[in-house]
N, C-alpha and C positions, 0 to 999 in steps of 0.2 A: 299445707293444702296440696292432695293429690293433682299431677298433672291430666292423670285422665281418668274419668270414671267414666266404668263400663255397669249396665245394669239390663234387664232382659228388654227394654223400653228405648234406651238410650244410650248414645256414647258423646262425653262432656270432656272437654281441653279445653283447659287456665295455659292461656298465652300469657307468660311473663314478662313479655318482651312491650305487650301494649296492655297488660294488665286487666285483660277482658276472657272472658269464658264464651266458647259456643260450642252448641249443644245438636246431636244429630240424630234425630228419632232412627231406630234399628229399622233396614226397611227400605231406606232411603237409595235408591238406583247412584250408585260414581257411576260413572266410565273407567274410572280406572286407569288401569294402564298395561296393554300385552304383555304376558309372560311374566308376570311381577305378583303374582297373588299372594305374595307374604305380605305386601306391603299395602292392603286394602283397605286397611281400616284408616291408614294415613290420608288414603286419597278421598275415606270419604269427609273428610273434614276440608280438606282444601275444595274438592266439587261443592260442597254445599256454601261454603264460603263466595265461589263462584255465581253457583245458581239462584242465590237470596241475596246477596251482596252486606250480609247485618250480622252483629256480634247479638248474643244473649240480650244485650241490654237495649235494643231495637237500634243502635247508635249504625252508619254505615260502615262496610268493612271494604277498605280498598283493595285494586287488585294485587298490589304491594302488599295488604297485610294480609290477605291471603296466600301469597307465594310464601313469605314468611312465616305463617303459620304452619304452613306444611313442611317445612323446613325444620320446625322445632317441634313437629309431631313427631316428624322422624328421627330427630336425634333422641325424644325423649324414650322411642323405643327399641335405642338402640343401632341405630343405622346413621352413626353420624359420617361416615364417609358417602356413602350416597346422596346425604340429606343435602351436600354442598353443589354437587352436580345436578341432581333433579330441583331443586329449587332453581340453580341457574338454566335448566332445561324448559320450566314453567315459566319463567319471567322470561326468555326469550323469544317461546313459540305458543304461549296458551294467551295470545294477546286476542286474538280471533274468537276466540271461546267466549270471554269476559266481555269484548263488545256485543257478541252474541245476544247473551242471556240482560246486558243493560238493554240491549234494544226492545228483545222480551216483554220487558219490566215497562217500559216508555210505551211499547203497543197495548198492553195491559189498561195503564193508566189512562189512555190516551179514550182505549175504547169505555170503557167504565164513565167517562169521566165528559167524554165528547168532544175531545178539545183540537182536534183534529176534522 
């Protein structure tokens, strides 16, 4: 099983590590990260991991396996010495981010739903 398929629609990474797939319609806005554009296509699977909080199989994806996951995007394209630094870069300072986008989610639900 390929770790990542790219197609004009989508880019898909099988994390081996928790044995789940997610998948990231072409399209999809990261942030990123300044002065790093070789390394885009990494950051869109950890943002979208972020901003949905869900693996392929609707299951939730923590922020733990999101920082992980981007860690093993990275090394599967090659960037395993960065991949150890910028993971421990995202697990230390992208805490803000991820309660961010759960609050999001909570305001979302809250309003849909009334329960507030």
């Amino acid at each position: 099983m390929k770790d990542i398929i790219i197609n004009d629609k989508e880019k898909s990474f099988y994390s081996k590590r928790d044995g789940k797939r997610t998948t990231v319609p072409i399209g999809f806005a990261s942030d990123g990260a300044t002065g790093v554009s070789e390394l885009e296509d990494c950051f869109w699977f950890h943002d979208w991991g972020y901003f949905f909080g869900k693996w392929d199989d609707g299951s939730r994806m923590s922020k733990e396996e999101a920082d992980w996951l981007y860690k093993d995007v990275l090394k599967s394209r090659g960037y395993s010495k960065r991949s150890f630094i910028r993971r421990w870069g995202v697990k230390l300072f992208a805490g803000k981010a991820w309660k961010a986008h759960r609050q999001r989610e909570i305001n979302f639900i809250n309003s849909k739903f009334r329960l507030t």
